[in-house]
C-alpha positions in Angstrom: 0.0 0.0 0.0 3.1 2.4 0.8 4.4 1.8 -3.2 0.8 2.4 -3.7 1.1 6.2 -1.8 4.2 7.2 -3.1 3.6 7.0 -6.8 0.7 8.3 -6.4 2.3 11.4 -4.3 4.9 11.0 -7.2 2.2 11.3 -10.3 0.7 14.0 -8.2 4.0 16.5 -8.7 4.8 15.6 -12.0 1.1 16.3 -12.8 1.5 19.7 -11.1 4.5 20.5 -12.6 3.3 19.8 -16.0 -0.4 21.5 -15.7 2.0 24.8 -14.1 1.1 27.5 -15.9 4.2 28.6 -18.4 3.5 32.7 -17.1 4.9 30.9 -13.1 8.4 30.8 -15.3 8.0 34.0 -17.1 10.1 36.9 -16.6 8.8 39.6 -14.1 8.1 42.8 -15.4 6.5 45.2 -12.9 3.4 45.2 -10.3 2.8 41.5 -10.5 3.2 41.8 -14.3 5.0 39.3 -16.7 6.3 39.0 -19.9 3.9 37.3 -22.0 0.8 38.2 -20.1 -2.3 39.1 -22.4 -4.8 42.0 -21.2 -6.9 40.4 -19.1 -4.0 38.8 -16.8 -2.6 42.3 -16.5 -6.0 43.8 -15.4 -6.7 40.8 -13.0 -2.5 41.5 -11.5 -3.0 45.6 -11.7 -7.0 46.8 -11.3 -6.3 49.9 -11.5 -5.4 49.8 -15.4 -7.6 50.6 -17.9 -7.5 50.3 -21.6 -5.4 52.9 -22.7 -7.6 55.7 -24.2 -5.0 57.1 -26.6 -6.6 55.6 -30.2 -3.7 57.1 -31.9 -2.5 54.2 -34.3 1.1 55.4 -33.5 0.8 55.4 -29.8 3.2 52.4 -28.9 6.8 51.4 -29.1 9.2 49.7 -31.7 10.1 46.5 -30.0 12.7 44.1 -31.5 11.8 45.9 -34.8 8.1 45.2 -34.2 5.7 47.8 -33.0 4.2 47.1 -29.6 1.0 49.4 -29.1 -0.2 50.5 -25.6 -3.4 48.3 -24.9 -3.7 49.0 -21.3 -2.8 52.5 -18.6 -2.1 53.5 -15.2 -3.7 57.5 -14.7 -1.1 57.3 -11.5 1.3 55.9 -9.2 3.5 57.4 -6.8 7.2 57.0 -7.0 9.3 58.4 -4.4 7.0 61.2 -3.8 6.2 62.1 -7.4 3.2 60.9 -9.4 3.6 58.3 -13.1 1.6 57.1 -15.0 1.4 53.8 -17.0 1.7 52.3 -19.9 1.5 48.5 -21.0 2.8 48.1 -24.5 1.7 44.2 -26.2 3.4 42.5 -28.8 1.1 40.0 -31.1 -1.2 40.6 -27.8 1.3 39.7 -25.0 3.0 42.2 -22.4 6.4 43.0 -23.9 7.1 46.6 -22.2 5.8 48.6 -19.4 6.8 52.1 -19.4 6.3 54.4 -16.2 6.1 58.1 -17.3 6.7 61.3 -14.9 3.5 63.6 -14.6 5.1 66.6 -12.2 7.8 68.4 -11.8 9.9 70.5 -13.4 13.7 70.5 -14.7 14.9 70.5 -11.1 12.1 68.5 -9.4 12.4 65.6 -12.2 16.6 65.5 -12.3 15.8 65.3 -8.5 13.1 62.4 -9.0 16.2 60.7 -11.6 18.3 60.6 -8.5 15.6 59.3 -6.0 15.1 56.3 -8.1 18.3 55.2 -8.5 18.7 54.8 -5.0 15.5 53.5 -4.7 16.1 50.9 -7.7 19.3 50.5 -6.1 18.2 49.2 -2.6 15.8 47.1 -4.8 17.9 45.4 -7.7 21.7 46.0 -6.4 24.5 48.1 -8.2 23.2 49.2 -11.5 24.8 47.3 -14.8 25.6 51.0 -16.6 25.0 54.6 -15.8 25.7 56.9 -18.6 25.5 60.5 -18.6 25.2 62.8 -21.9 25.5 66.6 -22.6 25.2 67.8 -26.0 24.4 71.5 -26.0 21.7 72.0 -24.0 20.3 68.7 -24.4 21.2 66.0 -21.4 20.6 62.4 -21.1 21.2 60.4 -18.3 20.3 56.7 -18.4 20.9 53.9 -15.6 19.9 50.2 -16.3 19.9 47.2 -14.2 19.3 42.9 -14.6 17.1 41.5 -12.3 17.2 37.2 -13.5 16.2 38.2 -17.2 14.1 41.4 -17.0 16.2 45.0 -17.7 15.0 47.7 -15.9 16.3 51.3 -17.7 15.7 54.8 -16.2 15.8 57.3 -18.7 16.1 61.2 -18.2 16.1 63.6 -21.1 15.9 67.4 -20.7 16.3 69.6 -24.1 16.4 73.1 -24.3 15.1 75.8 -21.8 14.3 75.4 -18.0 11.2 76.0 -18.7 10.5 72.6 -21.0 9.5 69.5 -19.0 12.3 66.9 -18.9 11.2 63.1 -19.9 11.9 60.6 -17.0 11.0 57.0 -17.9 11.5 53.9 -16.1 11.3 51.0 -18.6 10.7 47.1 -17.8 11.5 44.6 -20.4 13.5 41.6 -21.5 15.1 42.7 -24.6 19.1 42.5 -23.7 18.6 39.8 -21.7 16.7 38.0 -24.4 19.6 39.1 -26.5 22.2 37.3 -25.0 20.4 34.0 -25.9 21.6 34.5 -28.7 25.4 34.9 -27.7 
């Protein structure tokens, strides 16, 4: 009866392990978001995004030389002490990219907001992979990027021209370089 128990307890894991759903092994992306997830499975991980209201045909990214629209959005989320929103970008309608955009702050509040997260992404994922740091006129860049297993995290700042104009600040979740290296 004991030989009886243990392949059964045997079958039982193997079953499991086979019936596992392939998104347990995907790469995490943000919130309780993976790689691969269609629409509804990022709702049900993040209700508070919508579908994204922007119709515009080119609202999305280039991914891997394909274009990944925005399907689903975040109106806001706070990020040491400044509020982003979000965007989901799908690929042949599964998660490839989420993309946290900056809503305040100006030149000085968002450079400050660039350093904030770096420690904060920092204390989270260890020493950052590269930090590069651009001037070109009175255009800067500044961009940080980190591996966690196979997902990249990048944190991009861009300010161009005047004080006045609103600098971009992104924070980016993907697996593209790590996917990359498969290939190496």
């Amino acid at each position: 009866m004991n030989k009886i128990k243990r392949f059964a307890t045997i079958g039982a894991i193997v079953a499991s392990a086979v019936l596992v759903s392939p998104l347990a092994f995907a790469q995490s992306l943000w919130h309780g978001t993976a790689f691969g997830m269609t629409v509804d499975q990022v709702q049900a991980a993040v209700p508070e995004a919508s579908p994204a209201t922007n119709k515009n045909p080119g609202n999305g990214i280039r991914f891997n030389s394909q274009f990944a629209p925005e399907l689903l959005h975040v109106d806001e989320v706070e990020l040491v002490n400044h509020k982003f929103s979000g965007s989901f970008y799908f690929l042949n309608d599964c998660l490839a990219q989420v993309t946290l955009h900056i809503k305040d702050g100006g030149s000085y509040d968002t450079a400050s907001a660039y350093d904030n997260l770096v420690t904060a992404l920092r204390a989270k994922y260890g020493q950052e992979l590269s930090a590069k740091n651009k001037v070109i006129g009175s255009m800067v860049t500044r961009d940080t990027e980190w591996i966690s297993g196979r997902t990249n995290i990048n944190l991009h700042y861009l300010k161009m021209g005047a004080d006045d104009q609103k600098p971009l600040l992104n924070v980016n979740y993907q697996v593209r370089v790590a996917g990359d290296a498969d290939k190496l």
